[in-house]
N, C-alpha and C positions, 0 to 999 in steps of 0.2 A: 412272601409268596406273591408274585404277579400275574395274571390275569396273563395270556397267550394273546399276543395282538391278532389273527385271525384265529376265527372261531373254525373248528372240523367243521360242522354243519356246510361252513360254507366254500370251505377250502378245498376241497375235489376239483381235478382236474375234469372227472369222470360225469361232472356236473351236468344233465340232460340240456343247458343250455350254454354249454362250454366246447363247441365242436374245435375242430383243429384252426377251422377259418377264423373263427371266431377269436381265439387265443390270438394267431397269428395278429391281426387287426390291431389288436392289445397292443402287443411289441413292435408292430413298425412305428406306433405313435409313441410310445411312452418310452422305448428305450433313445429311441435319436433324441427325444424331447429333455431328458436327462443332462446327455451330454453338452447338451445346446446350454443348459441351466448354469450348467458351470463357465463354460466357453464365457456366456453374455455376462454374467456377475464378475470373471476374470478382464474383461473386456474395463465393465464398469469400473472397477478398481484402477487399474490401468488408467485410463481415462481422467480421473480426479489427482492419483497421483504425479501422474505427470504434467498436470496443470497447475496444482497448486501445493504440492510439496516439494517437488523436485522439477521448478517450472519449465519445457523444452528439454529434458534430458535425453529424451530422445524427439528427434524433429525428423520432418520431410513432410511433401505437398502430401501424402498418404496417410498418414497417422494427425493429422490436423482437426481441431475439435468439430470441427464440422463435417469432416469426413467419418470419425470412429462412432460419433456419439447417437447418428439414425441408427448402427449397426447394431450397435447396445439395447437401444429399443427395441430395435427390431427381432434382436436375438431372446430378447428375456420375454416380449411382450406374441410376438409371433411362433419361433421355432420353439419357444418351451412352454408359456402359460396357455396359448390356446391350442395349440396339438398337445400340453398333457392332458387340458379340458375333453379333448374329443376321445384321446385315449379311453380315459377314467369312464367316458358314458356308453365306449364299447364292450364297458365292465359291465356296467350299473342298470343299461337301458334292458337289455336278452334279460336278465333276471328279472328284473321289476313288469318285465313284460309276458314273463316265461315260454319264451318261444326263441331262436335261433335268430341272429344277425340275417336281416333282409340284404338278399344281392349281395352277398362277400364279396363279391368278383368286381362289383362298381367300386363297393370302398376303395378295395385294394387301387384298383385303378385312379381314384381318386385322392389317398395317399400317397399314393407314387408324385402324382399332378401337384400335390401340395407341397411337399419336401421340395422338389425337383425348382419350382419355380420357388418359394420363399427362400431357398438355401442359396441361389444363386443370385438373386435378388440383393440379399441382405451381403454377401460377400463381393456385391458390385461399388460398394458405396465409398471405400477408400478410392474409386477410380472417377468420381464424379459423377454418379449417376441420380442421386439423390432429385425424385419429383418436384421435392419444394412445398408438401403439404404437411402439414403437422400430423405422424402417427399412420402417415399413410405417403411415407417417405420412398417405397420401393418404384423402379422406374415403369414407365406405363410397356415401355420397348427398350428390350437389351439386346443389339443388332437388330434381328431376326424374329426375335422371340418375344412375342408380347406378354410380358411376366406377368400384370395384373389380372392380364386375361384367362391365363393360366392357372394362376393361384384360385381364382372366384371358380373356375369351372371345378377344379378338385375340390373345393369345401363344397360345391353343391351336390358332385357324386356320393361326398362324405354325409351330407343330410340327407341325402335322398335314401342311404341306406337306413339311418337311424329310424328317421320318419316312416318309412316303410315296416321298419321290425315294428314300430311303435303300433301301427293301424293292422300290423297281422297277429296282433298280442291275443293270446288267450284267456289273461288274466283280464276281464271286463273295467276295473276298478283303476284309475288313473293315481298313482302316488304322486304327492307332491313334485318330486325330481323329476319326473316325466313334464307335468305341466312345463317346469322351467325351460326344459331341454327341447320339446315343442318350442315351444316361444324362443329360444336362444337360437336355435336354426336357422326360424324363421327373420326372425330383428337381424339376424349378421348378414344375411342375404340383403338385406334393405338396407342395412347401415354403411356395410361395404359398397355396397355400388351408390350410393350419396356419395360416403368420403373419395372414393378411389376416381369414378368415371363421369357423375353428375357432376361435380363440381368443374370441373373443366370444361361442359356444355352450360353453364349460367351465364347470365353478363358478369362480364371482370368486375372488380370493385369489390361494395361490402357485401352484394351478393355471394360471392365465393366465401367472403369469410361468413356470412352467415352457414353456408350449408357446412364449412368447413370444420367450425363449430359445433355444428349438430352432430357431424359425425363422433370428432374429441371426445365430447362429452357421453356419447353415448358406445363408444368402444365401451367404454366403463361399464353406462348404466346399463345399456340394453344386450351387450356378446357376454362380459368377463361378469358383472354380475349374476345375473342368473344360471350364466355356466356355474360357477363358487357357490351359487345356492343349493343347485342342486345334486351338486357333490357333499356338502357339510350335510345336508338333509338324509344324506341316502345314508353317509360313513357316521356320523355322530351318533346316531341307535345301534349301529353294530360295534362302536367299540367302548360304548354305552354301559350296551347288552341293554335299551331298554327303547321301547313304543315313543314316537315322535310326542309331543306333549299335545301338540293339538291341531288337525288337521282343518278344524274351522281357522285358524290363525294361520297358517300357512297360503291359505286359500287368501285372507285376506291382505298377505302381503304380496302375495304374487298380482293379483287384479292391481291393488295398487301401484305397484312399480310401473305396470303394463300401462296403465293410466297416467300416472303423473311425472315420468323419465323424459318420455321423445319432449319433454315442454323448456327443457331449462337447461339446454345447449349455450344461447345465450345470453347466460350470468358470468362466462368469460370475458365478454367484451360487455360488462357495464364503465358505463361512462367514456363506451366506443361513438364512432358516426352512424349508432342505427339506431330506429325509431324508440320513441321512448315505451309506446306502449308494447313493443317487444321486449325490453328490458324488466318492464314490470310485469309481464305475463311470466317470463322467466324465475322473476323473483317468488312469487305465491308459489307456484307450482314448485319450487326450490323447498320453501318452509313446509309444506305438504308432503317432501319428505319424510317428514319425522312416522306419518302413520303406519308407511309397510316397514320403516327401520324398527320400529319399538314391535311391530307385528313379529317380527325376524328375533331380534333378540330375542324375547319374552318366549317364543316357540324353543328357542336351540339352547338358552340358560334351562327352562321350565322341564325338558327333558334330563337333565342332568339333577334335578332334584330328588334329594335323598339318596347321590349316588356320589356326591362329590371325593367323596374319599379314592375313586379310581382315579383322578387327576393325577395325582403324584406317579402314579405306577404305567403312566404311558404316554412318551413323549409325546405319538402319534395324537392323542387326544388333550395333550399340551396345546398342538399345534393348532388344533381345530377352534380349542376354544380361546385361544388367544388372537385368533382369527376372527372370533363372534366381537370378539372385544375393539379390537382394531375396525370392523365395519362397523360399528358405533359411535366409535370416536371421529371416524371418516364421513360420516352420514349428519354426525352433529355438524361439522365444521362446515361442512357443503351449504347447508342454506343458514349460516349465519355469514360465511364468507358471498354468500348474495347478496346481502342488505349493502344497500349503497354507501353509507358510513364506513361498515368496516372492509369493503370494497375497496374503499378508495386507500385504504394501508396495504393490506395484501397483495392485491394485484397486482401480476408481474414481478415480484419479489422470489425470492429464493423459500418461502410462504409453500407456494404452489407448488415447488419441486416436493417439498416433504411431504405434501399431502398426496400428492399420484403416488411416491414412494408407499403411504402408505395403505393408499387401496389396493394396485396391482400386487405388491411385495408385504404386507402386512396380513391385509385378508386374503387375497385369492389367493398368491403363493402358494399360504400355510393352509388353506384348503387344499391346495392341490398335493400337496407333500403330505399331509396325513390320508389323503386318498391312496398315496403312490404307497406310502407304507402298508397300507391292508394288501392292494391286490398285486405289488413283487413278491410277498411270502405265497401266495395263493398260487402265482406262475412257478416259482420255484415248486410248493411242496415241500416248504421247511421254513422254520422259526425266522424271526430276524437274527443277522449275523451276530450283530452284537447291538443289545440294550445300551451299554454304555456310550458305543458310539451315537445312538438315535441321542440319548441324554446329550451329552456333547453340542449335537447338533443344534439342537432345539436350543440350550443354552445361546451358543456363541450368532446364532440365527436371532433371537431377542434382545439380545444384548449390541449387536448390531445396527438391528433393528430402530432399536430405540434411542441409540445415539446418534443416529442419520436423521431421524424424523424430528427430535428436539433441541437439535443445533441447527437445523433446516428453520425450525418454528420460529424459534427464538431469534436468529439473525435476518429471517425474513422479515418479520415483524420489524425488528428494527429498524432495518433496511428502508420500509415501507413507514414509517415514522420519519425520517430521515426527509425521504422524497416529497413527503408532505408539505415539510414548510416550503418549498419552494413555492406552492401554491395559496401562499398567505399574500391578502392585500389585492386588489381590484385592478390594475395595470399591466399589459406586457413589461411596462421598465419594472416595475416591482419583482416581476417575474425574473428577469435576469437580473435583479439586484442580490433577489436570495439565491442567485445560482452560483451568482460570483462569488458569495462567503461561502459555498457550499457545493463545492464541485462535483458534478458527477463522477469521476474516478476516484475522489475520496471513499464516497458509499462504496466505492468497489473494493477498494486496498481496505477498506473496514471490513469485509467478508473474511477478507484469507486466512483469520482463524478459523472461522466457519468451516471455511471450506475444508481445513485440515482435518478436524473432527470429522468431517463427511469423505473424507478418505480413510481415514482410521474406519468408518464402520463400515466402508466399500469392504476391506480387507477382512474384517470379522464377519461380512457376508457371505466374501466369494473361499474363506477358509473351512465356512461350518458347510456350503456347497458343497464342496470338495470329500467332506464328512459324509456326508449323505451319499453321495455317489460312490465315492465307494466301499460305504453298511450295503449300498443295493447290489451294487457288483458282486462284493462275496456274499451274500445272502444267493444270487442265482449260480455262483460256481464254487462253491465250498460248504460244507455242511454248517451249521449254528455253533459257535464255541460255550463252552462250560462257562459262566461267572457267577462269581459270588454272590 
């Protein structure tokens, strides 16, 4: 017997803070944010296997890895993880606020702004339009149409509703998710116009990369994290069925993040051309990670105690807490991958790819996907389609998972052991002595098993996608089936 992934309680259309705008708002972000999910993950597969399994099997100036691979980000990191984030809090914010979506009419208008510029944007890129900034790849001007400008004004109509519901709330008492979702509004407004428009008015040089830095790192720390928080925070007690474990401890990792994130932007570039006491500022404030990470755990495992036997019986809260797990494992690696010793292996290695894999696609993701499994049965008004399909998914979505992220680790590492010696002995001739036993394109043709393995779990990714979309599909046009 299993436990019904929404609860009645909450599941009412008829819900006093469920008006029609309010649904609607839901669906223009979560349902295109779906497809886009699949789209980008097919995209990502694509991409790997026609690089390094089947290398050029299909070619042309258009499909070129420097053309497909901003669209990949931009499709998994833009059209799906941060419009499902906004989705999920047009869920979570009216309830925990209990009053009605502030200004439906700005959202709506501010969705439309968003979709319209990031969709055309991101499908500009096979044409050469790519910015040139890391993460912040979309063109500033496409003819006519100034896309960045575009895009920031729709996510500020999109806060300005949220923020607004949040200060007309009736319920006095601020829950955890609110804090984050406050704060996440706020920090993507700032971090976006650093990355996108500041950076272009600095002086050239490592100024840019400084600020260009701050942004990287903090797409992470300060939009998709605390977004991912305050989704796990809001869905882990309801599919729980049990009380957060401790609202002093949430408190204390929220201040903390808020405090020690914007500082350690750059630990990207140690052992770059910028000052050293930036580097070492970056690095403490990096180890000082660990106090809202263990704050975070210790709150989201400490909740599931004495309940752990629902684990087995619900992928959705599979998903969650192998999410709590995976930002642990992500949060350890972040400031020991600061320390300049083991800096100087990882860095720039294939290292760093597994590890962004495995914050955006590991935790927020699978926050966002156990989110999206509560509130499609709740739009629908009926069960998930099928159990076995969520199982499935969750499966081939970890297992995936986990073969991308530890053939990533393992050959980066190598990789970054490799490039080392070349840096043995006090001499530029020394320098190109161990370069000449040890050519740079060697380290590379040493990857392409790697790389293989990281297409194999491209496809175990963008397959159990595909699972998931469409359990949500028939979950909103066909009734629940019978299983065993």
């Amino acid at each position: 017997m299993t436990a019904p992934l929404v609860s009645p309680k909450d599941s009412s259309l008829d819900h006093p803070y469920s008006g029609p705008y309010d649904l609607l708002l839901i669906k223009l972000l979560l349902y295109p944010a779906i497809g886009f999910f699949v789209f980008g993950t097919l995209v990502g597969a694509f991409l790997s296997v026609n690089g390094y399994v089947l290398p050029d099997y299909f070619s042309g100036e258009y499909i070129t890895f420097g053309r497909i691979r901003p669209m990949h980000v931009a499709s998994v990191a833009l059209l799906w993880l941060l419009s499902a984030d906004l989705g999920l809090m047009f869920y979570f914010v009216p309830r925990l606020c209990c009053t009605r979506v502030y200004a439906p009419r700005v959202a709506m208008t501010g969705i439309a702004l968003w979709w319209f510029s990031t969709v055309i944007g991101t499908f500009s890129f096979p044409f050469a339009t790519n910015s040139g900034w890391e993460y912040a790849e979309l063109p500033m001007w496409l003819g006519f149409l100034p896309i960045k400008l575009i895009s920031a004004v729709g996510f500020v109509l999109i806060a300005f509703s949220l923020l607004g519901t949040i200060l007309t709330r009736t319920r006095q008492q601020l829950y955890v998710s609110l804090w984050y979702t406050i704060a996440t509004l706020l920090w993507t407004a700032l971090t976006y116009v650093f990355g996108n428009f500041w950076v272009e008015m600095v002086p050239g040089g490592i100024s840019r990369i400084n600020v260009n830095y701050f942004y990287v790192h903090n797409l992470v720390g300060l939009i998709f994290t605390p977004m991912g928080l305050a989704t796990a925070y809001f869905f882990l007690p309801k599919f729980a069925n049990r009380p957060i474990y401790s609202h002093t401890l949430s408190l204390i990792g929220f201040w903390s993040i808020a405090f020690f994130y914007p500082w350690i932007g750059a630990h990207h570039i140690i052992h770059g051309p910028i000052s050293q006491w930036l580097q070492t500022v970056s690095i403490v404030f990096s180890i000082w990670l660990f106090i809202p990470v263990w704050s975070v755990i210790v709150n989201l495992f400490g909740t599931m105690r004495g309940h752990w036997n629902s684990y087995s019986h619900s992928a959705p809260l599979r998903f969650l807490l192998m999410g709590v797990l995976f930002y642990l494992m992500v949060c350890i690696q972040g400031p020991l991958m600061a320390l300049r010793n083991i800096n100087e292996i990882t860095s720039k290695t294939d290292w760093i790819i597994g590890h962004a894999h495995m914050a955006l696609y590991g935790t927020f993701t699978f926050f966002a996907i156990a989110g999206i499994y509560w509130v499609i049965p709740v739009l629908a008004q009926r069960e998930i389609w099928s159990r076995r399909l969520a199982d499935w998914h969750f499966n081939l979505s970890l297992l995936g998972g986990l073969l991308m992220f530890t053939s990533l680790f393992i050959g980066g590492f190598m990789q970054g052991l490799e490039w080392s010696n070349w840096a043995t002995g006090g001499s530029y001739f020394q320098f190109q002595l161990n370069l000449a036993k040890l050519p740079f394109i060697e380290t590379v043709a040493q990857q392409v098993h790697v790389w293989k393995l990281r297409s194999l779990s491209g496809i175990l990714i963008a397959t159990a996608t595909i699972l998931f979309a469409t359990n949500l599909v028939n979950t909103l046009l066909i009734p629940a089936k019978e299983e065993a």
